[in-house]
C-alpha positions as CSV (number, residue, x, y, z in Angstrom):
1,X,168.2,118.4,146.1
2,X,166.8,121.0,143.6
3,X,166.0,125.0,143.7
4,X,163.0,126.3,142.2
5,X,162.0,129.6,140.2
6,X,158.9,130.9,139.7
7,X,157.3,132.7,137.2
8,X,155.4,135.5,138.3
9,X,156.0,138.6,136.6
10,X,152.7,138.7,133.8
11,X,150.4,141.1,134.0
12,X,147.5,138.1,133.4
13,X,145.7,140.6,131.2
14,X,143.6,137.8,129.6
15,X,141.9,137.2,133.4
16,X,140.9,140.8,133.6
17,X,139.1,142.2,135.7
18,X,140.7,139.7,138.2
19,X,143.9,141.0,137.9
20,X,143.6,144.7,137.1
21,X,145.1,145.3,140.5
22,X,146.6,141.7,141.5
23,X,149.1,140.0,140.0
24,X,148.2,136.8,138.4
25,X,149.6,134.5,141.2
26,X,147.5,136.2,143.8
27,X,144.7,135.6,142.4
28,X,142.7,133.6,145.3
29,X,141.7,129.6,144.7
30,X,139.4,128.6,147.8
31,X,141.1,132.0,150.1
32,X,144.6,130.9,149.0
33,X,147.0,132.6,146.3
34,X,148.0,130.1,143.4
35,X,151.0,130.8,144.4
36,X,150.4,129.8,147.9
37,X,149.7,126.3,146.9
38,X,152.6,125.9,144.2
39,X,155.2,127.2,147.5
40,X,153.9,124.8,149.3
41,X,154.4,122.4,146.8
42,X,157.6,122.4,146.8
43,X,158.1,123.0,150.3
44,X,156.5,119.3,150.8
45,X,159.0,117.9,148.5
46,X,162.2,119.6,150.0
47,X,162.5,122.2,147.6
48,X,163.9,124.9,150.0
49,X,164.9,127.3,148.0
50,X,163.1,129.4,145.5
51,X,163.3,132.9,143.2
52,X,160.9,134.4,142.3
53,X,160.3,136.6,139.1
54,X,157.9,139.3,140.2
55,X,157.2,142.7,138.2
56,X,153.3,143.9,137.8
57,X,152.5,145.1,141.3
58,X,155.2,143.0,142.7
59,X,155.0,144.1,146.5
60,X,151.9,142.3,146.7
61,X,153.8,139.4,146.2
62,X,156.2,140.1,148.4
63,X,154.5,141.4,151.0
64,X,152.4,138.5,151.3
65,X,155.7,136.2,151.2
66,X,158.3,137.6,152.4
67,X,161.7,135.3,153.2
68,X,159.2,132.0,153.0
69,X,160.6,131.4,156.6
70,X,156.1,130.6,157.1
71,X,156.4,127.9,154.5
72,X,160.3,126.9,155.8
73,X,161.5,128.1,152.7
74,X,163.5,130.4,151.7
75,X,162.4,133.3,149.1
76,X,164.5,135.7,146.9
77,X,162.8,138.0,144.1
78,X,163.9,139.0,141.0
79,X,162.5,141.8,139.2
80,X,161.6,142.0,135.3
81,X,161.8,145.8,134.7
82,X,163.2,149.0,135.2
83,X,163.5,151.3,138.7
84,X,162.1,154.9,138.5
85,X,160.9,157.1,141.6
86,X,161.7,154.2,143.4
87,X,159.4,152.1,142.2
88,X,159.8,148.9,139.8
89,X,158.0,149.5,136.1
90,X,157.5,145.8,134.5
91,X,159.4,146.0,131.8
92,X,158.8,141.9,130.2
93,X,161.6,140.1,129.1
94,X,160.3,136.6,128.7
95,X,160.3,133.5,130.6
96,X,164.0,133.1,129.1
97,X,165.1,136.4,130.1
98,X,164.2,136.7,133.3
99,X,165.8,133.4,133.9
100,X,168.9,134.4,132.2
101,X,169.3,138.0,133.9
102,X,169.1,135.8,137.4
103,X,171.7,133.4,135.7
104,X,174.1,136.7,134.9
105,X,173.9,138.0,138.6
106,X,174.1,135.3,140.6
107,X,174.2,132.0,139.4
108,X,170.9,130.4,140.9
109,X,170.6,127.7,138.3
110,X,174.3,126.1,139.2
111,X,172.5,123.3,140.3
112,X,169.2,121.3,139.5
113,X,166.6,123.9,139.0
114,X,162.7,123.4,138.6
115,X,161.0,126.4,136.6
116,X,157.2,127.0,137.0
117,X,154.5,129.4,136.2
118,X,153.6,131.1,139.2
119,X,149.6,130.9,138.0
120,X,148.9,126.9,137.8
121,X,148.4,124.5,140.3
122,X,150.1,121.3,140.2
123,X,150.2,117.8,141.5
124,X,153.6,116.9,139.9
125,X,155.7,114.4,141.7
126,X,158.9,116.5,141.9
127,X,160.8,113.4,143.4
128,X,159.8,110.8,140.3
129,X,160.7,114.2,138.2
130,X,163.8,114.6,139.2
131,X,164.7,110.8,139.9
132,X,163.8,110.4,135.8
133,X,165.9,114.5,135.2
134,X,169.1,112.5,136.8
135,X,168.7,109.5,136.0
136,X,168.9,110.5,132.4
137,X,171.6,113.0,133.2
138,X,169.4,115.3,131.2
139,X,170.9,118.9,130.5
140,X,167.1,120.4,130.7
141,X,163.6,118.3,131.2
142,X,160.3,119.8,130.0
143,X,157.7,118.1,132.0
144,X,154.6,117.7,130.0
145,X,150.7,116.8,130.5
146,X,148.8,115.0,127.9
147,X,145.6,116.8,126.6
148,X,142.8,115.8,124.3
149,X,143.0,115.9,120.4
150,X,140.6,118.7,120.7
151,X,142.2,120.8,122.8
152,X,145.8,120.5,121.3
153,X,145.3,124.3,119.2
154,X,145.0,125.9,123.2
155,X,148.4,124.4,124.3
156,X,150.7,123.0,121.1
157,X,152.4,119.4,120.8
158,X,156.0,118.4,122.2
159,X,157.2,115.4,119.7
160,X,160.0,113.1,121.5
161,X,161.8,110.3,120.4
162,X,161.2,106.7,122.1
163,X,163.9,107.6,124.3
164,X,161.5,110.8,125.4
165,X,163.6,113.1,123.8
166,X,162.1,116.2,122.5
167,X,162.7,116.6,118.6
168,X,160.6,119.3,118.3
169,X,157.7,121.6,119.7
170,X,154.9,122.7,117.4
């Protein structure tokens, strides 16, 4: 099967006042934390185990959490920052760094690894993803969803190959 890692360790600062005091990923959809729905995501199609990287007021996160065992997952954290007085100070190091320091200290990604941003909900069928990821024997997949013209400037463009490379991003 596959792991996953979330990303969850932005201060969302262009959603204030909604997250002044929550972390993005709390933020309620409907009484739920995005991040509730993107756990149980993953926890419908078998992805068991899951990081994620917390820093801005990251015991919220994990107190709400905790091991997963309520979703029947299981739920490690990694935190993007530095400890003083015992507490965590965010300290951003990029969607690529935080991955990488959790690469250096325990070698999560050793095997088939989804990475998602711990503030969107999705309906992605993990299973056809990861069929298409192997089937390919792809190094890294970037999943992708098709906007309008219009709204291209908001997100950017991936250009792939016929094959569905990627040749660039712009």
């Amino acid at each position: 099967m596959a792991k996953a890692m979330i990303l969850a360790a932005g201060q969302g600062t262009r959603v204030r006042p909604l997250t002044k005091q929550t972390p993005k990923p709390m933020v309620p959809i409907l009484g739920q934390p995005v991040l509730e729905y993107i756990i149980e995501h993953l926890a419908r199609h078998g992805i068991k185990e899951i990081m994620i990287n917390v820093a801005f007021n990251h015991w919220k996160i994990e107190n709400y959490f905790g091991d997963g065992h309520r979703w029947g997952v299981q739920i490690g954290y990694a935190y993007e920052g530095v400890r003083e007085h015992g507490e965590i100070l965010p300290r951003p190091v990029g969607s690529a760094g935080g991955m990488r320091r959790i690469q250096d200290f325990s070698g999560f990604f050793d095997e088939t690894t989804l990475v998602l941003c711990g503030d969107a909900i999705i309906d992605l069928d993990i299973g056809a993803a990861l069929a298409e990821h192997h089937a390919k024997q792809a190094m890294a997949s970037v999943v992708a969803l098709e906007v309008p013209e219009d709204q291209v400037q908001n997100y950017g463009i991936v250009v792939a190959d016929p094959d569905g490379r990627i040749t660039s991003f712009q």
